[in-house]
C-alpha positions in Angstrom: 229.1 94.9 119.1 231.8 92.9 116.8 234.5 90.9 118.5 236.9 88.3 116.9 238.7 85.6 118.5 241.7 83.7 117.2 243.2 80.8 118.7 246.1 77.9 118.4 247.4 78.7 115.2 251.1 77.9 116.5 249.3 74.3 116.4 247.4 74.1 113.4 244.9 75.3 111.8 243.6 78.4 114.4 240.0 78.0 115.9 238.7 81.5 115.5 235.4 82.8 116.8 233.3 85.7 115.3 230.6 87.4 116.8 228.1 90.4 115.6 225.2 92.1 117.6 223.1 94.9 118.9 220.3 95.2 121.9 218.3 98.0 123.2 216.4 99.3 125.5 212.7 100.7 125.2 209.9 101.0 128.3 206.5 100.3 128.3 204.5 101.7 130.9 207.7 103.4 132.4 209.1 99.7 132.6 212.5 98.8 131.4 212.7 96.5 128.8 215.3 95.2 126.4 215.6 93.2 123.1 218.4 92.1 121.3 220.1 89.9 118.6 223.3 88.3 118.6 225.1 86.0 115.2 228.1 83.6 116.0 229.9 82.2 114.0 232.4 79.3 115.3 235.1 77.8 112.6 237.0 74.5 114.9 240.8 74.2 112.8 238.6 74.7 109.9 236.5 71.5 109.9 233.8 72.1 112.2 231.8 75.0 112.1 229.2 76.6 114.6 227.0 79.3 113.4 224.0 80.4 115.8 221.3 83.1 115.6 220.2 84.6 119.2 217.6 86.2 120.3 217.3 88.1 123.5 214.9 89.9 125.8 215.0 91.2 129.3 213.3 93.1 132.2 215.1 95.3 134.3 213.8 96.7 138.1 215.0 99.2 140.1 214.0 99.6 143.5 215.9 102.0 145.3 219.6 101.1 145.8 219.1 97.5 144.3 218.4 96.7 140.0 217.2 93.5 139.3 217.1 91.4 135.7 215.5 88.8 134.2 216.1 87.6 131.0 216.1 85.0 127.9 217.6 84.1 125.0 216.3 81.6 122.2 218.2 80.7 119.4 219.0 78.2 116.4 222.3 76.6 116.3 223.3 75.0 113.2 226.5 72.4 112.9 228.5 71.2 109.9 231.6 69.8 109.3 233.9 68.9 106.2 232.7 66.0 105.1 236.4 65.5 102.9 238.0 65.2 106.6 239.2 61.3 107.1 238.5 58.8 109.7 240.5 56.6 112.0 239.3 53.5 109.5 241.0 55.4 106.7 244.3 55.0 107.3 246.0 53.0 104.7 248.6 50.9 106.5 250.7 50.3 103.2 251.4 54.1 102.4 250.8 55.0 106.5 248.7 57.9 105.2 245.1 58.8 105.7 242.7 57.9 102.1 239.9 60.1 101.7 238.6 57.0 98.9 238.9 54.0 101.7 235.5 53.4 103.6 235.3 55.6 106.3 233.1 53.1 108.7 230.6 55.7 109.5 227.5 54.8 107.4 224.9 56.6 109.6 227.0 59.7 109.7 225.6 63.2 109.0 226.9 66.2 107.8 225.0 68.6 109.1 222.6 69.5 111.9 220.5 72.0 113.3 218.9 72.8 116.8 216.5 75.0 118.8 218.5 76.0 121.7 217.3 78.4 124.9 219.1 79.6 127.4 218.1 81.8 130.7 219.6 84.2 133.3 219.0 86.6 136.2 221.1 89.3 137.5 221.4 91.6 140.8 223.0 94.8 141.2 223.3 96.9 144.4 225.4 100.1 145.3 226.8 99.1 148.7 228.5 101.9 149.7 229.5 105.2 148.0 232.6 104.0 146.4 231.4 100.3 145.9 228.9 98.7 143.4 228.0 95.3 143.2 227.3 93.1 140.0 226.6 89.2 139.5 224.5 87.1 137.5 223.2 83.5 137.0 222.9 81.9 133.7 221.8 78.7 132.3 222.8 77.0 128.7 220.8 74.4 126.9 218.1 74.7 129.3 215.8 72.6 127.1 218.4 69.9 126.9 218.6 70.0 122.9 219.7 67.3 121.1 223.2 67.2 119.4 224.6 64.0 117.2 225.9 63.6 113.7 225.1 60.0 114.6 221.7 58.2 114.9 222.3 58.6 118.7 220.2 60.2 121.4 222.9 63.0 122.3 221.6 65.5 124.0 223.4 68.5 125.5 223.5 69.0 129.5 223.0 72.2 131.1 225.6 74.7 131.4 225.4 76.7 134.9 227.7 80.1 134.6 228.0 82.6 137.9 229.5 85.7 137.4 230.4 88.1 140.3 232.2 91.3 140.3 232.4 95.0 142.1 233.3 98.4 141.2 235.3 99.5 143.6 236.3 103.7 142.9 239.8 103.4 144.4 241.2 106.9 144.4 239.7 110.1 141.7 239.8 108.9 138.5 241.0 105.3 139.6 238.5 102.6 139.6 239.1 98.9 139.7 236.7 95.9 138.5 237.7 92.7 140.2 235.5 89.9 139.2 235.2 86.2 138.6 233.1 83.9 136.3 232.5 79.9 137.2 230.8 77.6 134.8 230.6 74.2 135.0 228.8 71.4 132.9 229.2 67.4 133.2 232.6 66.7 134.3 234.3 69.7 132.6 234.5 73.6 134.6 236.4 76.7 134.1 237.2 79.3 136.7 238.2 82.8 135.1 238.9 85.5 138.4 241.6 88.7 137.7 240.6 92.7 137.8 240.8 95.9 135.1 242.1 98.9 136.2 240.4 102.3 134.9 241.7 105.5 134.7 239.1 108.4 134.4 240.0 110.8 131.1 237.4 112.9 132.6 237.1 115.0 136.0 235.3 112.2 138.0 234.8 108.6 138.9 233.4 108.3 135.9 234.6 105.5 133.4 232.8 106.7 130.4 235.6 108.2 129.3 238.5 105.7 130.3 241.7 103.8 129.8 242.3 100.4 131.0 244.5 97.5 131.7 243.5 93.8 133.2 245.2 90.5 134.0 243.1 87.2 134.1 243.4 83.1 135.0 241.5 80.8 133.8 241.9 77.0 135.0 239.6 74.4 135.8 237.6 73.6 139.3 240.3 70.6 139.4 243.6 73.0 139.9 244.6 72.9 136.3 246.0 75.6 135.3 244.7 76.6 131.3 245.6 80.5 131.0 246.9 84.0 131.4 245.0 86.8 129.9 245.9 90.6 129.5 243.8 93.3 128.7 244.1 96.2 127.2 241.5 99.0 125.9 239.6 102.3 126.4 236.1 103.4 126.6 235.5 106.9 125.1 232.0 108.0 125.1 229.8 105.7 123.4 232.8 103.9 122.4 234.5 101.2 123.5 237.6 99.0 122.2 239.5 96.4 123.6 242.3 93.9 122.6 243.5 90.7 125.1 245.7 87.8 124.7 245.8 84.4 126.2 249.5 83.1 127.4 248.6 79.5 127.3 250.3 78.0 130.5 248.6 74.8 130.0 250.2 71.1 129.4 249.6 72.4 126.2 252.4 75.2 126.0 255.0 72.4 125.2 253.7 72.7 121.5 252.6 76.0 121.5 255.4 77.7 123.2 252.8 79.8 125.7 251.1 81.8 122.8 247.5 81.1 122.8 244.3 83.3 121.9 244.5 86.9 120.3 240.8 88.4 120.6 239.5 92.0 119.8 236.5 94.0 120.6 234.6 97.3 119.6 231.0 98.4 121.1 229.2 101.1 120.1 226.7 103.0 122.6 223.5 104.7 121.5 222.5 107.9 123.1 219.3 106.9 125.2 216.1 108.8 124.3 214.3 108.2 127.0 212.7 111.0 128.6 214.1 111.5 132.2 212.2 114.7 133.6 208.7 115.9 132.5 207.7 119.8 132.3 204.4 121.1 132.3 204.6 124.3 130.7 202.4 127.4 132.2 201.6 131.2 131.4 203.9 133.2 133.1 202.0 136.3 135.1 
């Protein structure tokens, strides 16, 4: 998995986002189990920057027309920031420009720090009726509360709750649609993302394996304020799968960026599974 984000250059410098990965799946006793690792890398208008190292590992159970999953993900987060950026204190009121050489004011202040960081999730999925298939999920960030400051402060990061609920709904032959929504909330701040994808089966069933697709999105907060517009566009193709989206920003913001927003790609590549699905026993033919 690779995907790259780029966002708000129409303002400044853009915040872009990349992210590499891989997981699998292997069984032990005939159980399902999967591993995985995922590497972010998180630049903010080119002065801070986020880079984490996640690892993941899950349980999956099927029992009859219902899958359940359990999982967790450790990781290390490490922060940083350019430490040739100016402060408030800075500004030199004769020239009414910032100087790197004036005292910032921030004597305790740290360049760089680093964190243990676990987060934790569960999922459900359940064919309801031929043509519909249930998915959702509950997630929680910063589980162990880590602690986050450049200062000499007691910071520490508050959980992040997510829910994510969606169907596959196989509309007509070779038309599915995915409508789905994702709500996560932490402190005082919340986003809301809800819109659909539309497939359209290359192949000679429901099948979306082998598909084309288009989406719309929102995203706003809990508190009616309205952030974003997201297409979609992309195809799966069989163990490949590509996608590109952009986010209209319809936000108080748009004044200065005149509704452009995010540009973000995406490309996954499938293995083929090896596990073995049906068992012979050969015998001597009479």
């Amino acid at each position: 998995m690779i995907n790259y984000r780029s966002q708000w250059k129409e303002v400044a410098k853009p915040y872009t986002t990349e992210s590499v990965g891989g997981d699998m799946n292997f069984y032990v006793h005939n159980e399902k189990i999967s591993a995985g690792l995922l590497i972010i890398n998180d630049k903010s208008a080119g002065d801070l920057q986020e880079s984490s190292i996640q690892l993941s590992l899950a349980y999956h159970k099927a029992i009859g027309k219902n899958t359940f999953h359990i999982g967790v993900q450790p990781g290390l987060t490490m922060k940083s920031y350019n430490p040739t950026q100016t402060f408030p204190d800075q500004l030199d009121w004769g020239t009414g420009q910032f100087n790197s050489a004036l005292p910032s004011g921030e004597n305790s202040l740290s360049y760089r720090l680093h964190y243990f960081d676990l987060n934790a999730g569960i999922g459900y999925d359940r064919k309801l009726i031929d043509h519909l298939d249930l998915f959702s999920s509950v997630a929680v960030y910063h589980v162990n509360s880590p602690k986050e400051t450049f200062l000499g402060t007691s910071n520490k990061l508050a959980a992040r709750e997510a829910l994510s609920l969606g169907v596959n709904w196989y509309l007509a032959p070779k038309v599915t649609v995915q409508p789905s929504l994702c709500m996560m909330g932490t402190d005082k701040a919340s986003e809301f993302l809800f819109g659909a994808r539309a497939f359209y089966s290359l192949g000679s069933d429901y099948s979306i394996a082998k598909a084309i697709f288009i989406g719309v999105y929102g995203r706003q907060g809990f508190a009616n304020l309205s952030d974003a517009c997201v297409a979609v566009l992309g195809a799966n193709y069989k163990n490949y799968y590509g996608g590109v989206s952009y986010d209209f920003n319809i936000s108080q913001l748009h004044t200065a960026t005149g509704y452009r927003g995010a540009f973000e790609v995406s490309f996954i590549y499938t293995g083929i599974s090896t596990h073995l699905m049906k068992t012979q026993i050969p015998c001597d033919r009479y």
